[in-house]
FIVO-975397 format. One record per residue (C-alpha): x, y, z. Coordinates in steps of 0.05 Angstrom, whole numbers, plus 32768, in hexadecimal, padded with zeros to 4 digits. Example, Ala and Ser with C-alpha at 12.3 -4.5 7.8 and 13.67 -1.06 7.14 Angstrom:
2
80F67FA6809C/81117FEB808F/
//
This chain:
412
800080008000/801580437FEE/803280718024/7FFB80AB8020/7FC980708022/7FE5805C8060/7FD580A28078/7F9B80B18064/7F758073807B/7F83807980CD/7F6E80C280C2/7F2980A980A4/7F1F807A80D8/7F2B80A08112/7F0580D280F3/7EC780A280ED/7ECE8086813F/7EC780C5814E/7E8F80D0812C/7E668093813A/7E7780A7818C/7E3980B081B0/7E2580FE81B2/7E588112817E/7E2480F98142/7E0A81338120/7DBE81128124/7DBB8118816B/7DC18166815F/7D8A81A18174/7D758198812B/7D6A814A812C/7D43814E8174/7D19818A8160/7CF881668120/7CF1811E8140/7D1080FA8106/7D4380C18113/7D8E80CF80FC/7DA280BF80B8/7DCE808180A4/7E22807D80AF/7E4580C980B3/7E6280E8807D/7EAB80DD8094/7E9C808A8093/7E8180958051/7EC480B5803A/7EE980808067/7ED48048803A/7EE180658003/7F2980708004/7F23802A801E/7F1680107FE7/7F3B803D7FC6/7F8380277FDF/7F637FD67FD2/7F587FEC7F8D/7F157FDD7F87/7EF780267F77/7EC380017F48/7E927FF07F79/7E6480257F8A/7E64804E7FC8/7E2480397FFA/7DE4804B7FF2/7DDD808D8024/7D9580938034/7D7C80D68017/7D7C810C8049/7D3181198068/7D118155807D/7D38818780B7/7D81815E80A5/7DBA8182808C/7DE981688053/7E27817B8043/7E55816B8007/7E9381478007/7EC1814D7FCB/7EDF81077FC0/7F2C81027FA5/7F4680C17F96/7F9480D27F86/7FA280887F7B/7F8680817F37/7F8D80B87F07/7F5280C27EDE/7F7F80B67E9B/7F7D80697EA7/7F3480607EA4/7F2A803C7E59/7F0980707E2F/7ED680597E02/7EEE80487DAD/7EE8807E7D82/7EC880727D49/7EF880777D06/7EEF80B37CDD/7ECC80BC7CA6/7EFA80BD7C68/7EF680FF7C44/7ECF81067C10/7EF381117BD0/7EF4815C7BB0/7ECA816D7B72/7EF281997B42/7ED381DA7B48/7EAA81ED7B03/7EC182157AD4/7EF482307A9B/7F2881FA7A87/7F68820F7A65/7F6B81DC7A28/7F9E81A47A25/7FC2819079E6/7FCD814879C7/8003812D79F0/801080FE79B5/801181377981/805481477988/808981697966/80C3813F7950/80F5812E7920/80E0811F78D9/810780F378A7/813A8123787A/817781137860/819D8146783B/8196816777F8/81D8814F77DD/81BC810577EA/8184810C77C6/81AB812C7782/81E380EF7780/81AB80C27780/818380DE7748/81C080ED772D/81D580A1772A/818A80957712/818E80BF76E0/81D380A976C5/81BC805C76C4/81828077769C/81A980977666/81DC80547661/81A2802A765A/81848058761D/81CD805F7602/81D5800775FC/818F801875D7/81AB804275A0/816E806F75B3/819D80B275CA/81B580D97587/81F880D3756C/8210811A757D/81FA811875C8/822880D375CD/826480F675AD/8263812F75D0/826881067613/82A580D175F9/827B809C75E8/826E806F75A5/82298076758C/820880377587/81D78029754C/818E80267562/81687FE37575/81287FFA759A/811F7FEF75E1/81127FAC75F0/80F27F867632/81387F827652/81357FC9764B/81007FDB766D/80FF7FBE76B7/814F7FE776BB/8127802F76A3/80EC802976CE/8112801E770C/8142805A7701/8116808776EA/80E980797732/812980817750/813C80B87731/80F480E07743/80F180C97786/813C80E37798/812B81247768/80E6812C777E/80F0812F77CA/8128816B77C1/811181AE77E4/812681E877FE/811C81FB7840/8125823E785A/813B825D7899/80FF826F78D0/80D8823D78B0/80C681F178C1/80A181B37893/8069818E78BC/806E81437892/8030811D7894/802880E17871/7FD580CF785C/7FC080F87897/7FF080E178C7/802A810A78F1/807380F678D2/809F812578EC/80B7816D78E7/80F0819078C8/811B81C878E3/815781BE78A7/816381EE787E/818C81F4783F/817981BE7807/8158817F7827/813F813C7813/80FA8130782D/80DB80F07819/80A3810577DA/806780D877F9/8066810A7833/804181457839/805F8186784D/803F81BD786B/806E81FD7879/8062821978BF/808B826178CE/80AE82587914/80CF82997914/80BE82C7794E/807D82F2793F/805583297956/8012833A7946/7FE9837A7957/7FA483797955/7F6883A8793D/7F4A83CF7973/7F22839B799A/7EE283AA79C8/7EEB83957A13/7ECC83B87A4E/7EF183BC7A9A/7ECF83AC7AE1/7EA183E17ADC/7E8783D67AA2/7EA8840B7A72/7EAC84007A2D/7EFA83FE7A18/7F2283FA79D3/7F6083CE79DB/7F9D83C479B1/7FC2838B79BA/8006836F79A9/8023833079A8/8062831779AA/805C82C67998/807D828E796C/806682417961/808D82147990/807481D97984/805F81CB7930/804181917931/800981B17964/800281F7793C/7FF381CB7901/7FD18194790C/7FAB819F7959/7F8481E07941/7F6E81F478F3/7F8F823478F4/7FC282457928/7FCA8297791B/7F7D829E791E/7F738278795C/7FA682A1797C/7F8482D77967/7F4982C5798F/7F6582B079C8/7F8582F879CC/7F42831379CF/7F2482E77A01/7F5E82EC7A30/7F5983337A2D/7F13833F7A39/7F2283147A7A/7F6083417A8F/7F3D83817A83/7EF6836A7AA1/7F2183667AE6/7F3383B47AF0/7F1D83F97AE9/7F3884177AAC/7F42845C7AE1/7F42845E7B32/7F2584AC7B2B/7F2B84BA7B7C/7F50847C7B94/7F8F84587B8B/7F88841E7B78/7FA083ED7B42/7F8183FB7AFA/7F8A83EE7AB6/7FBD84237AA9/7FF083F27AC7/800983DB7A86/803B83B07AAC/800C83847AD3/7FDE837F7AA3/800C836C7A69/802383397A9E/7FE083137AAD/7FCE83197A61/800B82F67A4C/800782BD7A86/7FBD82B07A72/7FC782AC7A1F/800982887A34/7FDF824C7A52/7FAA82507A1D/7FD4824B79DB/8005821379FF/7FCD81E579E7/7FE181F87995/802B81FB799D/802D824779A9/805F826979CF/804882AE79E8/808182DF79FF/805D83167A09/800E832E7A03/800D837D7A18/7FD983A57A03/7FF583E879E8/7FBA841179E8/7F7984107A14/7F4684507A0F/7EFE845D7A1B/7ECC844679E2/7EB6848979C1/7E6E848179E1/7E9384827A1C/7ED384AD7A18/7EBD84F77A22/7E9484E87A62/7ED384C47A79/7F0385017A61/7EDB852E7A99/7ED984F67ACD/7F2484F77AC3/7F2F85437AC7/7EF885547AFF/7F2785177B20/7F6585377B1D/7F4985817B27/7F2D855D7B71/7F71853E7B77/7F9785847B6D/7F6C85AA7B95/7F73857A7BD1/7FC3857D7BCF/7FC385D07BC9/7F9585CB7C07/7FC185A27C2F/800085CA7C22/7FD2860B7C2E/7FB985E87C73/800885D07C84/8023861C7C79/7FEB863F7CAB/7FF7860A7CD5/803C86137CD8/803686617CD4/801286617D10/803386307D37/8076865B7D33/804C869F7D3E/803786857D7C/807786597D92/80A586977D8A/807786C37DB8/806C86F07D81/801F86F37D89/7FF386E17DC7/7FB586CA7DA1/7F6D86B27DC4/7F4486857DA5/7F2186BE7D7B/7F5E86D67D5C/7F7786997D4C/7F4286817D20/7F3F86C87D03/7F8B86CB7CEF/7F8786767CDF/7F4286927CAE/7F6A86C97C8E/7FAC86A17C83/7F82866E7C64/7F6486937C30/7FA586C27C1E/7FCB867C7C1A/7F8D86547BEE/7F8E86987BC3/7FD9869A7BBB/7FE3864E7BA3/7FA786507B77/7FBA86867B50/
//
């Protein structure tokens, strides 16, 4: 047993002889003889005796005795009950239930930036170079012209004049025939798939609808004649538009100019993902501007606060949204900043007085600030130098007057 158990438990029990001596028990009081009512059951300090009892045992399961509810003309008192040998932590809490797994996010609705083809892309097509595709019809053609030559068929002086024996003519014949169709193929296919490809300028190869390749060579290439070529400029662009409608948070009807600063990244995209890559630019430009401009005022008249006269911020957010709309097509945008923004002429002339009433307010607030500083200070040192004694009267006269000959002065 615990040493403070060991204490505690004489103390209790003393405590409850003492109480159960004859004349000490609080029933036998003024109060208990008065109302006539026999004492209540075992004291309050043999109550608290068995209880630590069966504390120190251990056994603090079993309930505490029934006390017999206190009648009429008794007196109760309350006992607060420690039990320091069993912390409260150790009692077995009750399970908690597992929590509910969280339920999965919806995407929130709205405008999705498109995604291209991921297997629409751009690589290399098949090219070999131009001087490979010249000795081979070259050859072709030169097999050609010795087959016609052992047929007697090419004229005397065109033999002579190359160091050869003419030979007298004998027709072509079926031997002769299988030798001249296969060189002259040759010799078309190795001609016929010559080209000239310039700098700034790219061949998207398709081959019956299908993606072959691109080409970035330039100089005199060999591109294979079955393929279809379709020249795409990748040289770096701008493009200014027309004056476009738009309108700004308020609801004012603008005229924008826009330029753009772009070139096609990715040719297999700008040809083949979209029908016309320069006109789809074109109107994503005017989209993504109409949601730039639709999120400031194109003026802040009596505040200070951001508008669309900061060409800076604005270019910025235009060029970040067309950026992430043209990505889709194989367009890289640079830069998107429009160059001009004015009032629509419906519009402009109310605007124009907005703008200078604005400015008149603005002016005439500063001049009376500075005029309200200099009496101020005028005053101050009048009166901190012990030139003038002034009351109350003739200050507000002289701050009045000073007022008005300083307005007057900086107005004129």
């Amino acid at each position: 047993m615990p040493a403070a158990a060991e204490a505690v438990v004489p103390a209790a029990r003393e405590a409850a002889e003492s109480e159960a001596q004859p004349g000490l028990d609080s029933s036998d009081g003024p109060g208990a003889a008065h109302s006539g009512v026999p004492g209540p059951g075992p004291g309050v300090a043999e109550i608290v005796a068995r209880a630590v009892a069966r504390a120190v045992d251990g056994d603090d399961t079993q309930d505490l005795p029934n006390v017999a509810a206190p009648r009429r003309g008794t007196s109760v008192t309350e006992v607060p009950l420690h039990l320091p040998f069993r912390a409260a932590s150790t009692v077995p809490l009750p399970e908690r239930a597992p929590a509910a797994a969280p339920r999965p996010a919806r995407p929130a609705p709205g405008r999705r930036v498109p995604r291209g083809d991921d297997r629409l892309r751009e690589h290399r097509g098949p090219v070999l170079p131009g001087w490979v595709g010249v000795a081979v019809g070259g050859l072709a053609l030169a097999g050609c012209t010795a087959v016609l030559w052992r047929a007697g068929i090419l004229p005397a002086p065109l033999v002579a004049a190359f160091g050869a024996a003419p030979r007298a003519y004998q027709g072509l014949r079926a031997a002769h025939w299988p030798p001249l169709a296969f060189l002259g193929i040759v010799a078309l296919v190795a001609l016929g798939g010559l080209g000239r490809a310039r700098t700034g300028h790219a061949w998207v190869l398709t081959l019956f609808g299908r993606y072959r390749g691109t080409v970035r060579r330039t100089g005199l290439t060999w591109v294979s004649p079955l393929l279809l070529r379709r020249r795409v400029d990748v040289r770096l662009r701008h493009w200014r538009s027309d004056p476009m409608p738009a309108v700004d948070s308020g609801g004012l009807a603008l005229q924008v100019v826009v330029q753009v600063v772009w070139q096609v990244k990715d040719t297999a995209r700008a040809t083949l993902a979209v029908a016309d890559h320069t006109e789809y630019l074109a109107e994503q430009v005017e989209s993504a501007m109409a949601r730039v401009l639709s999120q400031l005022p194109a003026d802040a008249f009596h505040e200070d606060a951001p508008t669309l006269r900061d060409a800076e911020a604005v270019g910025d957010a235009l060029t970040r949204m067309l950026a992430a709309e043209t990505e889709a097509v194989g367009i890289e945008v640079f830069s998107a900043q429009p160059t001009r923004i004015e009032y629509a002429a419906e519009v402009a002339e109310a605007m124009r007085r907005r703008r200078v009433a604005a400015i008149d307010a603005k002016h005439r607030d500063a001049v009376l600030t500075s005029v309200v500083d200099a009496v101020d200070d005028t005053v101050h040192r009048l009166t901190s130098r012990g030139l003038v004694e002034l009351d109350d009267y003739e200050r507000k006269a002289l701050v009045k007057d000073l007022t008005v000959a300083f307005y007057t002065g900086r107005t004129d």
